[in-house]
C-alpha positions, 0 to 999 in steps of 0.5 A, spaced: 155 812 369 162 809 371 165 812 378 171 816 376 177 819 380 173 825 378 167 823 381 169 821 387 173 828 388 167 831 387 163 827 393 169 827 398 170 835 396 163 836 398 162 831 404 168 835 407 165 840 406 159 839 410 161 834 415 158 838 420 152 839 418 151 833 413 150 826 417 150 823 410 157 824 409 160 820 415 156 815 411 159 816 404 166 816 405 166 810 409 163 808 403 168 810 398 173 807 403 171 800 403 168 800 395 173 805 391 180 804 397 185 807 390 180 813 388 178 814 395 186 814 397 187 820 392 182 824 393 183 824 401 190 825 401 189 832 398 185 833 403 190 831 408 196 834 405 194 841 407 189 845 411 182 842 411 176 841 416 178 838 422 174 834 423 173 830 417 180 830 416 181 826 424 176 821 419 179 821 414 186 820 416 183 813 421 181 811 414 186 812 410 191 808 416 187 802 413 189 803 406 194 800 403 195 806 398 197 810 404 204 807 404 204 806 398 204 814 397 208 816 404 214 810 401 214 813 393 220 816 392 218 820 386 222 827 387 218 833 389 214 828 393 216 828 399 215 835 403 207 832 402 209 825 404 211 829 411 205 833 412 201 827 411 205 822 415 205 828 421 196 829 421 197 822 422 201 822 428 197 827 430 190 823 430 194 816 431 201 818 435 204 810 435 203 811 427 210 811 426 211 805 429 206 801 425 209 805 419 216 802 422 214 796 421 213 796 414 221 796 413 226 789 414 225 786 421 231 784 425 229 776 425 228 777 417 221 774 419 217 780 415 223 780 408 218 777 404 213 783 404 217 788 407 219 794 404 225 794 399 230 798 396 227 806 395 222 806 397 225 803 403 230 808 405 224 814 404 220 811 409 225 812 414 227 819 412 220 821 412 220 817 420 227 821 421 223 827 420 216 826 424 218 820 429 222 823 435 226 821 440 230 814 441 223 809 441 223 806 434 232 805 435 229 797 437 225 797 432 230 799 426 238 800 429 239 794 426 238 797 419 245 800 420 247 793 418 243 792 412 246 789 405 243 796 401 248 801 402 243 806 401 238 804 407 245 802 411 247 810 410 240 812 411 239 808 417 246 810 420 243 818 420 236 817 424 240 812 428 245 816 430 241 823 431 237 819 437 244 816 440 248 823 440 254 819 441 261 821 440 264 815 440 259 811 437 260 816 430 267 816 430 266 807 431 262 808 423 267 812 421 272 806 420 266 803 415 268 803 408 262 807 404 263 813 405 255 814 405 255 811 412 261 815 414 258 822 412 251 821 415 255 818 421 259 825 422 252 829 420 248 825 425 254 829 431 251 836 429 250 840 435 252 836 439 257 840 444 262 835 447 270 835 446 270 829 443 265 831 438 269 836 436 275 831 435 272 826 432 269 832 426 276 835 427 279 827 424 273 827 419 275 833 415 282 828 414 278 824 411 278 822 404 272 823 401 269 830 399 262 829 403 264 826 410 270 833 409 264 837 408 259 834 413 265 835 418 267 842 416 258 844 418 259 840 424 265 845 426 262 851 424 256 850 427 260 849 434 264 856 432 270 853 432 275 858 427 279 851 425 274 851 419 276 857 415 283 854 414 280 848 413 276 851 407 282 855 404 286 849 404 281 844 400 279 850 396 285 849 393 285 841 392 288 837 386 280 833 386 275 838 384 270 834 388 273 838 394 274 844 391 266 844 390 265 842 397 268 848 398 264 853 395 258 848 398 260 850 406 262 857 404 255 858 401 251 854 407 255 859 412 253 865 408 260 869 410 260 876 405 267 875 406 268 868 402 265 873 396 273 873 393 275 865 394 267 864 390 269 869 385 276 865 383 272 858 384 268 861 379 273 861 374 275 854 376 276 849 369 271 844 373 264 846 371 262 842 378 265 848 382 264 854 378 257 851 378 257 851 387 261 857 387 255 860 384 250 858 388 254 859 395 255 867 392 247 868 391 246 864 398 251 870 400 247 875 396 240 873 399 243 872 406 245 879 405 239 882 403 235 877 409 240 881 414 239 887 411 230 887 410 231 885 418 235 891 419 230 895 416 224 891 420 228 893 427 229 900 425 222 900 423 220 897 429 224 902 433 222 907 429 215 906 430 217 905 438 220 912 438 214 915 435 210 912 441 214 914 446 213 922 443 206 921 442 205 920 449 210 925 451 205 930 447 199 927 450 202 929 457 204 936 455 198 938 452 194 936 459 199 939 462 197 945 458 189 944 460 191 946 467 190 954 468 191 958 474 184 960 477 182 964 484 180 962 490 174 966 493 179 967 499 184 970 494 189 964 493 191 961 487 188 955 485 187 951 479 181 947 475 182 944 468 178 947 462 173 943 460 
């Protein structure tokens, strides 16, 4: 009988299952991994996508990392993908925390020493954004900074992002603002989000001037973030720009700030001659709607909640009141009050 992905889905679902109690199923997926490594790549990974035995996925993820269908699937840049890629990629790292170094090792080094077999063009970038989503801190900026510099302008803009992030430097953003792709620039300025300091502040304030509609709306994020009120004469102002591209972006942060009192500026962009911009203006007045209608559940959680508090509260009330009405004067042999408790 030929072995299937069927098959072998079926034999891996059962060993899964009685890992534990079953000493045969170490031994039968040792087996597929080193006889069948592409069905039991795919059968595997269903397994290490979501929650399964703990046990038998810590064995299954050590036989995963020596099969080359694991990089293939963390790097496939199909969309729909990558939220899986990420989960896998972290149940590695919690069985292996020095994963991502070797997974960092699979993009272009620095001495060109690997270009031949490195990872290239999509599949490159989406391995380092499924490494800037699981890898923290700064220990993989030697092995990948270099990246920033790279001829793909897509790995460049991808690598200035998780550079920047680690580095948290002001004037090092404002450095990749003088590139010339505004891909690189936008990331740089992305890359300065939540970092509270006067000169991040100036430097996302300079990058709203700049004339590319993403870098002006990462900017405009930046400063919202930071609370700073400059942000909404901004958005008025580029709501009624010449190019579309920075109309639309204007809907894009109203609808991320999530603001009620943006409805009237979206409703007129809704009737904007851009079907681009009517389509943003859209979107960011049903984001307002559903961060209405979350604002107003939690409200009713809380009352809820207080609702249930109070009830507690004359709950315990009554209970004191009522032992306090169990308590009845009595008499005392020699004639003084006393009092018992009934019952």
């Amino acid at each position: 009988m030929a072995v299937n992905q069927q098959i072998v889905d079926q034999y891996v679902d059962r060993a899964v299952e009685e890992f534990k109690k079953n000493p045969l199923a170490t031994k039968l997926l040792r087996r597929f991994s080193d006889e069948m490594p592409d069905l039991f790549c795919q059968s595997a990974l269903r397994h290490l996508e979501g929650p399964s035995n703990p046990d038998a996925c810590r064995l299954l993820s050590i036989l995963m990392m020596r099969q080359q269908g694991l990089f293939q699937f963390l790097s496939d840049p199909v969309p729909g993908t990558r939220d899986k890629a990420i989960r896998v990629m972290r149940r590695m790292m919690a069985f292996d925390p020095s994963f991502d170094v070797r997974v960092a090792g699979r993009l272009p080094d620095r001495g060109g020493m690997n270009h031949h077999v490195a990872l290239h063009g999509r599949r490159a970038t989406r391995i380092l954004d499924i490494l800037d989503e699981v890898s923290v801190g700064r220990r993989l900026l030697p092995v990948l900074s270099h990246l920033v510099q790279s001829d793909d302008k897509h790995l460049s803009a991808k690598a200035t992002l998780f550079v920047g992030r680690r580095v948290q430097s002001a004037q090092w953003a404002a450095n990749q603002l003088q590139q010339p792709d505004p891909r690189i620039r936008a990331n740089a300025v992305e890359s300065l989000w939540g970092l509270v300091h006067d000169k991040a502040i100036s430097v996302l304030e300079n990058s709203t001037k700049d004339k590319n509609n993403r870098v002006v709306g990462n900017g405009l994020m930046g400063l919202h973030i930071l609370n700073q009120p400059v942000v909404f004469d901004i958005i008025s102002e580029i709501m009624r720009a010449p190019k579309w591209e920075f109309r639309s972006t204007a809907a894009w942060i109203m609808g991320r700030m999530a603001y009620p009192e943006f409805v009237p500026d979206l409703t007129l962009l809704m009737k904007d001659d851009n079907p681009f911009v009517r389509t943003s203006a859209r979107k960011a007045i049903i984001s307002i709607r559903r961060a209405q209608e979350a604002t107003t559940q939690a409200i009713a959680e809380r009352g809820q909640l207080v609702s249930n508090e109070e009830a507690e509260r004359r709950l315990a009330a009554a209970e004191v009141a009522l032992e306090e009405s169990l308590v009845v004067p009595g008499l005392r042999l020699d004639g003084s009050n006393y009092t018992y408790r009934r019952g």
